[in-house]
C-alpha positions as CSV (number, residue, x, y, z in Angstrom):
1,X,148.4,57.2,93.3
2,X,150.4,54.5,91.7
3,X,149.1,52.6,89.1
4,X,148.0,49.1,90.2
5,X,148.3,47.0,87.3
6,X,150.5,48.2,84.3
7,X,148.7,45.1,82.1
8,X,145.0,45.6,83.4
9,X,143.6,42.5,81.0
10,X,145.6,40.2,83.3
11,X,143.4,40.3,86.0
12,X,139.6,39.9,84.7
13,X,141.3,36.7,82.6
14,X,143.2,35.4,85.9
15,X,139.7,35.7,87.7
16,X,137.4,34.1,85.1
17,X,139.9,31.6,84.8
18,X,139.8,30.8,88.8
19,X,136.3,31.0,88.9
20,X,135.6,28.4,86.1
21,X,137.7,26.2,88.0
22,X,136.1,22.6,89.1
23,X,134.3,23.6,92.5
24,X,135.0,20.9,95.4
25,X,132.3,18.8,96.3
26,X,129.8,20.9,98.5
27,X,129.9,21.0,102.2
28,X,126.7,18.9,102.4
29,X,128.1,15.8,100.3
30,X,131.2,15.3,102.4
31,X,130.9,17.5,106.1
32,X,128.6,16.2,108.6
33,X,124.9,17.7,108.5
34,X,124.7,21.1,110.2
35,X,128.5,22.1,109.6
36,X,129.5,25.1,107.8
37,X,131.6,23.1,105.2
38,X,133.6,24.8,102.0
39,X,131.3,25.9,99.3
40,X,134.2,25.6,97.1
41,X,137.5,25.9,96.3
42,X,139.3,27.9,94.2
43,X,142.4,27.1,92.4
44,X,144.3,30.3,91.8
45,X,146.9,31.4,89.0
46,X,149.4,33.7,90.9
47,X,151.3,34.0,87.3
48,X,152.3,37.6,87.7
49,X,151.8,38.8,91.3
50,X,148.3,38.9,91.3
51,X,146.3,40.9,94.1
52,X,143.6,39.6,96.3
53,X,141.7,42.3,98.7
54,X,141.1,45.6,98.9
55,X,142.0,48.0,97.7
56,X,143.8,46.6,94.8
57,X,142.1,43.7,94.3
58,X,139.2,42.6,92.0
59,X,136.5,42.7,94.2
60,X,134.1,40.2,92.2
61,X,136.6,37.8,92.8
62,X,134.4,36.1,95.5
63,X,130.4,36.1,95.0
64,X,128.7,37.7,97.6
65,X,128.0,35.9,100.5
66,X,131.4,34.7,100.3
67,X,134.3,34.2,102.9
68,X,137.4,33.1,103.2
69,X,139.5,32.8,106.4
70,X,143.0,33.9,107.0
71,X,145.3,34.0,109.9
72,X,148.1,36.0,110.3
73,X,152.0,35.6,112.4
74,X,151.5,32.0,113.6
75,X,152.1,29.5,114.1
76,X,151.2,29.1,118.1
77,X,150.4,25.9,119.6
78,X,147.8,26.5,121.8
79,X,146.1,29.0,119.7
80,X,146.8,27.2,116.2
81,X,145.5,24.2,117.9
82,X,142.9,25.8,118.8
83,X,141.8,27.1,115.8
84,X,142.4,24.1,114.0
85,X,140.2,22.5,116.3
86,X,137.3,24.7,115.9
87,X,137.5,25.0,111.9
88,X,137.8,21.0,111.7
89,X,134.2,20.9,114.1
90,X,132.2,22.6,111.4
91,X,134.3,20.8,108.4
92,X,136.2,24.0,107.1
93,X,139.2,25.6,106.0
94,X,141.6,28.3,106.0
95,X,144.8,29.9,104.3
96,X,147.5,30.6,107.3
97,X,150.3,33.2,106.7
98,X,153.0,31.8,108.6
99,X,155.9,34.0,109.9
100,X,159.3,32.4,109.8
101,X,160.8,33.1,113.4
102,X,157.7,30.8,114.4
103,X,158.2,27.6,112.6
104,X,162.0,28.3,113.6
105,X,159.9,27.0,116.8
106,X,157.3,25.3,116.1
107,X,157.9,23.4,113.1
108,X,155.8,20.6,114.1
109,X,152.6,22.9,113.8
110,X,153.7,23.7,109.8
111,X,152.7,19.9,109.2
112,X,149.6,19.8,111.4
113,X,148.1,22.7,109.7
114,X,149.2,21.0,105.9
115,X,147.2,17.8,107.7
116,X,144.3,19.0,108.2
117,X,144.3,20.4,104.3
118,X,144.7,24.3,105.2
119,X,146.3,26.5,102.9
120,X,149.5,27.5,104.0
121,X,151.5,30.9,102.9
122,X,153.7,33.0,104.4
123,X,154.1,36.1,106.2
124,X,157.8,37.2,106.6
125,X,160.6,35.5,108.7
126,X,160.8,38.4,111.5
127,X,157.0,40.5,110.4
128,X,158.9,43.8,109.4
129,X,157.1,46.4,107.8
130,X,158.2,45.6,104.1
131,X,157.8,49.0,102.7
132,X,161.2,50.1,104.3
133,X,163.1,47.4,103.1
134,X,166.2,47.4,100.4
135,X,165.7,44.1,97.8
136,X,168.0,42.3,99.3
137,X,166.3,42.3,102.9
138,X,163.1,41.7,101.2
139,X,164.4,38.7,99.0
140,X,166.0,37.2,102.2
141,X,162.9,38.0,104.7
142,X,160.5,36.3,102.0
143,X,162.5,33.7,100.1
144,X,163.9,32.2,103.4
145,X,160.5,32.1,105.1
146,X,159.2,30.2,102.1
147,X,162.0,27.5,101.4
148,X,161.8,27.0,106.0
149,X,157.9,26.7,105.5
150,X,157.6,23.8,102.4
151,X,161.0,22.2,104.2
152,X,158.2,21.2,107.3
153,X,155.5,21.2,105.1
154,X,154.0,17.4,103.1
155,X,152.1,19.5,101.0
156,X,153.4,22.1,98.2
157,X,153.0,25.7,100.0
158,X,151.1,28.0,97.7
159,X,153.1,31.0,96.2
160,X,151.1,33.1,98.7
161,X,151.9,36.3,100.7
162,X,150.2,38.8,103.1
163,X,152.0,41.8,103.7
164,X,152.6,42.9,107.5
165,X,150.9,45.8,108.7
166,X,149.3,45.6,105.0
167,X,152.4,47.5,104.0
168,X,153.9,47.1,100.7
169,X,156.0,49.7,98.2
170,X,156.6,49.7,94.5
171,X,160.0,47.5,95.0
172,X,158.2,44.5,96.9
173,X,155.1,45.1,94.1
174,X,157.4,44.5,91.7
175,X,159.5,41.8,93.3
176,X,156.2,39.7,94.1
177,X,155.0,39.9,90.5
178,X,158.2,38.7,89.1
179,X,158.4,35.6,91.6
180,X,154.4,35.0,90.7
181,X,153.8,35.0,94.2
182,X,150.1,36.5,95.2
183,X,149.9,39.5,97.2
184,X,147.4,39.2,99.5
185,X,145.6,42.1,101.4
186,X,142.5,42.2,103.5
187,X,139.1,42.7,103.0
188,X,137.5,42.8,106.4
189,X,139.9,43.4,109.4
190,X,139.0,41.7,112.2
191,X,141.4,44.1,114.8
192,X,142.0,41.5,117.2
193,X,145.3,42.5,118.2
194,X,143.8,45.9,119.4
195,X,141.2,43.6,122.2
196,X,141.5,41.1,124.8
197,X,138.5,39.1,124.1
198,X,136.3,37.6,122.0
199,X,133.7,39.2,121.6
200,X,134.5,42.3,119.6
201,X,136.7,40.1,117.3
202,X,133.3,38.2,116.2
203,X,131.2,41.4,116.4
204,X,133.7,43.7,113.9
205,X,134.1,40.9,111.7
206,X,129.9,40.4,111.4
207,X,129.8,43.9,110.9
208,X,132.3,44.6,108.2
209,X,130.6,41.3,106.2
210,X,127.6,43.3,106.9
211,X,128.6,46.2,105.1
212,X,130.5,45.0,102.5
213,X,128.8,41.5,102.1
214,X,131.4,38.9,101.3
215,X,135.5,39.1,101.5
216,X,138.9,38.3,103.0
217,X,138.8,38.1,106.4
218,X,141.7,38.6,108.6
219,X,142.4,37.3,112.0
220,X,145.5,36.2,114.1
221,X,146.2,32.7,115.3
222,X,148.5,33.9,118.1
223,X,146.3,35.8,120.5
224,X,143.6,33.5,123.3
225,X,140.8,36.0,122.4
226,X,140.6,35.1,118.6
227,X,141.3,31.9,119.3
228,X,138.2,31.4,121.9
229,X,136.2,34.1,118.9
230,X,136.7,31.5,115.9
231,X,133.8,28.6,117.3
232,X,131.4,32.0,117.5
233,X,131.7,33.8,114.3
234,X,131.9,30.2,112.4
235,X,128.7,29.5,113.8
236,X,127.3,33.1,113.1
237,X,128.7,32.6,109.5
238,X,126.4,29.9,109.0
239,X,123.4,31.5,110.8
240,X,123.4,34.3,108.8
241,X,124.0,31.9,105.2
242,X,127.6,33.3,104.6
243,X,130.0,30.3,102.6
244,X,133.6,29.8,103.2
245,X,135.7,29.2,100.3
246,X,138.9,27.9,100.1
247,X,142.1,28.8,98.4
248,X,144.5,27.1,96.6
249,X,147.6,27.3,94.3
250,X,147.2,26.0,91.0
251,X,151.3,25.8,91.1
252,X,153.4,25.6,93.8
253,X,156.0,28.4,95.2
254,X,159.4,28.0,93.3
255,X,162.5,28.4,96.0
256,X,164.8,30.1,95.6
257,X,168.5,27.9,96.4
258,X,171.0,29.2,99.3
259,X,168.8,31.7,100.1
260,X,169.7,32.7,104.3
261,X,167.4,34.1,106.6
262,X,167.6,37.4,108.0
263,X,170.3,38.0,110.8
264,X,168.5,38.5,114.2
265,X,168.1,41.3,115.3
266,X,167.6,42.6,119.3
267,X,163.5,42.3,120.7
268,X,162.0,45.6,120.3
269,X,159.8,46.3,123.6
270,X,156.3,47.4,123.4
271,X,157.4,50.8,123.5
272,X,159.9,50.8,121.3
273,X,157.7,48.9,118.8
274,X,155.0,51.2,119.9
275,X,157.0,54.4,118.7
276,X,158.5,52.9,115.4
277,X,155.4,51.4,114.0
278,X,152.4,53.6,115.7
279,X,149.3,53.0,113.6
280,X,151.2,49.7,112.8
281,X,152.0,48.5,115.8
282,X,150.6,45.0,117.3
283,X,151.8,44.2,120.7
284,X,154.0,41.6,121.1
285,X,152.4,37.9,122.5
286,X,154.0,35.4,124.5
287,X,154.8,33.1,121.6
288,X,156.2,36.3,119.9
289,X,158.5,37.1,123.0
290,X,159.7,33.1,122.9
291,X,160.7,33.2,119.2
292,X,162.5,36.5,119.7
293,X,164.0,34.7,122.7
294,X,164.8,31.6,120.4
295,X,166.1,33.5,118.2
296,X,169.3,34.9,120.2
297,X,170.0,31.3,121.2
298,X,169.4,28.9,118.5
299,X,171.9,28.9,115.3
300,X,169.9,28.6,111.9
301,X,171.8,27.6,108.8
């Protein structure tokens, strides 16, 4: 096994120092009664790479009975809005990863989400599996998704990043902690792009916070099912006396200048996806499908 951290004192004084931080206001002083709220934010230091989630990551960062919500390959309209719709109804928050290819297309939703004071990070421009790329394919998958992202963004976009299919290799390990961009993996996988409804999105989630009692939880804001599961597991997160917390950069990402995005390459179909990827694979959606489309047709500089 590789070694994790070659300078292991930098991450019990990253985490005290991002817990000490200032808390936000509780959920009671500023959400309307009986919403779920923020317990409290926290600011973090990505100054050297720093992990969050299993298994690398320090898992006292969060106290137990905490949360925090992510979503993954967005952003979709109808299921972003959704989302956004549902966390705004109890007054709370989440960090998106957003994958470039989809603000190629929906730019407009990069500012919504920055409205409503979500956390925004990123996710890849085209969601390859990072582990099998050369540096340069990494630097221009990651560095062009980020200067795209904070172009539509009004807010700074944190120096955050989530690895698709949670892949990651020594090169991208290294490349992340000399950019001081957070690697971000997952605590509690929701697997909603293995159902088609709601239901066992809300139940697997409950039941991984069950067993592990607090963490990062992962979900998708481009499938109906988890967008239709987010109003239910908020409101079973506050039944059963878990608290979100927010996320936030204490710097924002630096860009990188003149960096170009990948060049497109042809839509895989499900079965070709299927067969390159296997354990990996998550079917494509039908805002996938139109940013592949968009792709072949639409020039980006």
């Amino acid at each position: 096994m590789r070694p994790i951290w070659k300078r292991s004192f930098v991450v019990p004084a990253l985490v005290a120092a991002a817990l000490s931080m200032p808390q936000q206001a509780r959920a009671d002083d500023t959400c309307p009664a009986g919403t779920l709220g923020v317990s409290r934010t926290i600011e973090v230091d990505t100054t050297g790479g720093p992990w969050f989630g299993e298994p690398h990551g320090d898992r006292n960062f969060l106290a137990p009975g905490e949360v925090v919500l992510t979503f993954d390959d967005g952003p979709s309209p109808n299921d972003t809005r959704e989302i956004l719709a549902a966390l705004a109804k109890q007054c709370t928050k989440a960090t998106f990863f957003m994958v470039g290819e989809m603000v190629v297309v929906h730019p407009e939703m990069v500012k919504e989400v920055a409205a409503q004071g979500h956390t925004i990070g990123t996710h890849t421009w085209t969601h390859p599996n990072v582990a099998r790329l050369t540096l340069p394919e990494l630097r221009h998958e990651v560095e062009a998704t980020f200067d795209l992202v904070q172009k539509n963004s009004p807010v700074p976009v944190a120096p955050f990043f989530r690895y698709p299919y949670l892949s990651s290799s020594q090169l991208s390990e290294d490349y992340f902690k000399s950019r001081n961009i957070g690697q971000f993996a997952v605590d509690i996988d929701s697997n909603d792009w293995r159902v088609r409804s709601s239901a066992p999105v809300v139940a697997r989630v409950m039941a991984g916070l069950k067993a592990r009692g607090r963490g990062i939880i992962l979900m998708h804001d481009i499938h109906k099912w988890t967008a239709d599961a987010v109003p239910q597991l908020l409101a079973k997160l506050k039944a059963g006396g878990y608290k979100v917390v927010q996320l936030k950069a204490k710097a924002p990402v630096e860009l990188i200048a003149d960096v170009t995005p990948p060049p497109p390459k042809p839509a895989m179909t499900r079965a070709s996806r299927k067969s390159r990827h296997k354990k990996f694979t998550k079917y494509s959606t039908r805002s996938r499908r139109a940013a592949l489309s968009a792709r072949k047709s639409t020039a980006i500089e």
